[in-house]
VODONU-461062 format. One line per field, with one value per residue (C-alpha): residue in one letter; x, y, z. Coordinates in pm, whole numbers. Layout:
N
type = A_...
xx = X_...
yy = Y_...
zz = Z_...
END
This chain:
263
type = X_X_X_X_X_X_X_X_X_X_X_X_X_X_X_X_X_X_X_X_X_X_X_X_X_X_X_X_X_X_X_X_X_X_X_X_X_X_X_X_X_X_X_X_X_X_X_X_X_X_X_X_X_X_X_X_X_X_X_X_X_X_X_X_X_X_X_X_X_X_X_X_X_X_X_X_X_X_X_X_X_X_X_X_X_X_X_X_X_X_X_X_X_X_X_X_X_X_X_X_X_X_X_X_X_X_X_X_X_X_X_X_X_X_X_X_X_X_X_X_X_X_X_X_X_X_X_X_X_X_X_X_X_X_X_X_X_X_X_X_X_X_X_X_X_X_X_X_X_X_X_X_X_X_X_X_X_X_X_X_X_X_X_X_X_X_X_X_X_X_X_X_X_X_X_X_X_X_X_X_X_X_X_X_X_X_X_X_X_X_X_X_X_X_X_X_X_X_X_X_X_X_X_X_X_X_X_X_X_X_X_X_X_X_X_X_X_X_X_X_X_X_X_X_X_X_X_X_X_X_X_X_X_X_X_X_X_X_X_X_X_X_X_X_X_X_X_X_X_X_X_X_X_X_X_X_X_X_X_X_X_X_X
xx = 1992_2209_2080_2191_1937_2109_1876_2028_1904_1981_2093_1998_2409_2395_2785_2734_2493_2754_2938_2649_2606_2968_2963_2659_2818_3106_2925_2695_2990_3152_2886_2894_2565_2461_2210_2294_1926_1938_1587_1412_1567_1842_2062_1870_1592_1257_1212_1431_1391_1433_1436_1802_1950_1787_2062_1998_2118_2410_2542_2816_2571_2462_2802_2951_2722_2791_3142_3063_2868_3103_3439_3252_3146_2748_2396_2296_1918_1934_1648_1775_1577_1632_1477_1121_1021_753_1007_917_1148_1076_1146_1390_1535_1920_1989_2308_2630_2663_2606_2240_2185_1824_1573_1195_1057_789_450_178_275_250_-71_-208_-173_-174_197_147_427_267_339_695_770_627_491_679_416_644_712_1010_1182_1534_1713_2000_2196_1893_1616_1335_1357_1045_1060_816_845_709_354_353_310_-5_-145_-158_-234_184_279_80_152_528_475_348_615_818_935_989_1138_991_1224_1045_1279_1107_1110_818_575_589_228_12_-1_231_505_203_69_428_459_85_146_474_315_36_199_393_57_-117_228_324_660_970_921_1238_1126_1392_1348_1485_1589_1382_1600_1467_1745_2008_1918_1787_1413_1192_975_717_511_770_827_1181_1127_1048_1290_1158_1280_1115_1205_840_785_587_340_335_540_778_1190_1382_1338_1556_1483_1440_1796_2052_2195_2210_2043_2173_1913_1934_1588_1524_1366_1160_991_804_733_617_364_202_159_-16_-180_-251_-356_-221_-370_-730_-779_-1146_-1063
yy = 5150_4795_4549_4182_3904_3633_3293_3047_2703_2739_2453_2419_2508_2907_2918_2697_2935_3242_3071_3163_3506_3593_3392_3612_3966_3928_3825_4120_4405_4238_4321_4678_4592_4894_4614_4237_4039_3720_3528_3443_3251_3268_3242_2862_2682_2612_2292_2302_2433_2797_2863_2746_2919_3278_3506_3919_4180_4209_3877_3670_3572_3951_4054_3892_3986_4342_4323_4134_4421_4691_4462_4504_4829_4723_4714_4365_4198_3905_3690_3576_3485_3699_3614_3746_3876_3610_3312_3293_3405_3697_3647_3941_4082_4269_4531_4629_4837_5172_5337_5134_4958_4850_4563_4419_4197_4026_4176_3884_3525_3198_3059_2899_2600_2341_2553_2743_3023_3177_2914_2951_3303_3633_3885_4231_4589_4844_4885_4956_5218_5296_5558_5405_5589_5882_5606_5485_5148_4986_4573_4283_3907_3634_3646_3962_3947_3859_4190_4465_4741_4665_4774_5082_5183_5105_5349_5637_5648_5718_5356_5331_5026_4754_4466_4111_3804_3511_3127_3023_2704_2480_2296_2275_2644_2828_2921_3087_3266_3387_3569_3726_3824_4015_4199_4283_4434_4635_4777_4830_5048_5157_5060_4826_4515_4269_3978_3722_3397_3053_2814_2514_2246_1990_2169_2100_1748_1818_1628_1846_1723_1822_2118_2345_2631_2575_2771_2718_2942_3204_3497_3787_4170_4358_4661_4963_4782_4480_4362_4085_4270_4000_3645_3334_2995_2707_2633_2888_3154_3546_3803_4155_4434_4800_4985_5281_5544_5770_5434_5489_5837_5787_5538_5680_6006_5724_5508_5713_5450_5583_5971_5780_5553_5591_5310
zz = 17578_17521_17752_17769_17875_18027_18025_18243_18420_18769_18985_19341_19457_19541_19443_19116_18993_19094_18775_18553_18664_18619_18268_18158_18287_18116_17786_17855_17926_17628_17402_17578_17786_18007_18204_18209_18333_18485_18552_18906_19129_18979_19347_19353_19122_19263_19349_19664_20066_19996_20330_20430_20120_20167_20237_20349_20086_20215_20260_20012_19737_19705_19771_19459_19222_19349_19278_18949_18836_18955_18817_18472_18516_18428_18618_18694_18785_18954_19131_19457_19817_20126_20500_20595_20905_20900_20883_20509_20256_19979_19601_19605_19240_19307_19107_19188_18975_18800_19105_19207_19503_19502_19529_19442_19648_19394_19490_19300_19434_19270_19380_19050_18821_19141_19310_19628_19662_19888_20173_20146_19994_20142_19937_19849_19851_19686_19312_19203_18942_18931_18726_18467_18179_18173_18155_18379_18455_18605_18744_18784_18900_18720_18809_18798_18433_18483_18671_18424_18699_18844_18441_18454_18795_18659_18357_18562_18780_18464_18330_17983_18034_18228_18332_18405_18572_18583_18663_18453_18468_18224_18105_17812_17640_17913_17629_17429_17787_17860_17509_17496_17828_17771_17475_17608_17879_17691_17522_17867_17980_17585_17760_17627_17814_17886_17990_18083_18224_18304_18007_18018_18226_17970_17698_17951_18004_18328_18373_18569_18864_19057_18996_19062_18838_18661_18356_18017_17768_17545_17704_17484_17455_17356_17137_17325_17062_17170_16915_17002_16897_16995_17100_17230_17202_17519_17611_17752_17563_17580_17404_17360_17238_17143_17307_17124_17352_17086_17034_17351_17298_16934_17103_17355_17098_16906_17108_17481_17671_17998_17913_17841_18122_18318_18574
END
């Protein structure tokens, strides 16, 4: 499986960031991507009233990513904000083309490190797996990274592959968190973990403020090891990657982690 990770720094303009995703689809299908992956909140940076932007799944924003994806004949992930019953808005990943029309609302919210998701973003309560080119795909938020059970629960529904969008906080010794945590998921779920996330504004020339999350780089593809296959630096860029799927078999045959579990 060829998937394309598409880091981006999003700007608070819905439509500006509309640019990116259609920038990063077309290098992904160029590359002959089956999956492009764009970060969290990648319809609007944090930082911002999320509330006024949220938009359902089928409004414009979704809309045209939908016809991006299906125009270049890809899947696409993308981190957008939809409207909560509550009056709250939910962290909501698309993933939309080759015949998929789905979404995550992010389960494990932001309450750490001094930033309080929670007040403006309602949580999601349903994993999500999603069948794509004879593979299990599997999806996590962010924070989410942080919860092993969401990984294994992920891997018994049948995901070898475990997508991860996210919009990480920067601070001393978050780059190093964001990497053990993506391999050590993938050894809790012996699962390929693609973890793509929001260039650090900083590479942009973009000074961050506040404690909101705006991202930090680094996105990281993981081994079923926990080795890291493929990394990208702070600013934007893309990465493609070829996932090999007897690499997950040959690893839970070697390590069964998910056949051993007491608890």
């Amino acid at each position: 499986m060829r998937i394309a990770l598409c880091q981006i720094v999003s700007t608070p303009d819905p439509k500006a960031n509309l640019e990116l995703v259609a920038d990063g689809v077309r290098r992904a299908a160029e590359a002959g991507a089956e999956l492009a992956v764009f970060p969290e909140a990648t319809m609007a940076c944090f930082g911002v009233k999320l509330g006024p932007l949220a938009e359902p799944l089928d409004g414009p924003w979704a809309g045209e990513v939908r016809r991006l994806a299906d125009e270049a004949g890809i899947a696409v992930v993308a981190g957008m904000f939809t409207p909560a019953d509550d009056g709250r808005v939910g962290n909501t990943l698309l993933v939309t083309g080759r015949g998929l029309d789905e979404h995550y609302d992010k389960i494990h919210l932001f309450d750490a490190f001094g930033f309080e998701e929670s007040r403006n973003v309602a949580p999601g309560d349903r994993p999500l797996t999603v069948r794509l080119g004879g593979t299990t795909v599997g999806f996590a938020t962010c924070y989410d990274v942080r919860f092993p059970g969401l990984y294994t629960a992920l891997a018994d529904q049948g995901a070898s592959v475990i997508v991860t969008s996210a919009s990480w906080g920067a601070g001393e010794g978050k780059r190093e968190q964001w990497e053990l945590l993506v391999r050590a998921r993938a050894l809790d779920s012996t699962s390929w973990v693609v973890a793509c996330g929001q260039a650090d504004p900083r590479s942009v020339g973009r000074e961050p403020s506040g404690k909101a999350p705006t991202g930090v780089g680094f996105s990281t593809v993981a081994t079923p090891l926990g080795a890291v296959h493929a990394q990208l630096g702070a600013e934007p860029d893309v990465l493609v990657v070829d996932l090999d799927p007897d690499a997950v078999r040959e690893a839970r045959r070697a390590v069964p982690v998910l056949l051993n579990r007491r608890f």
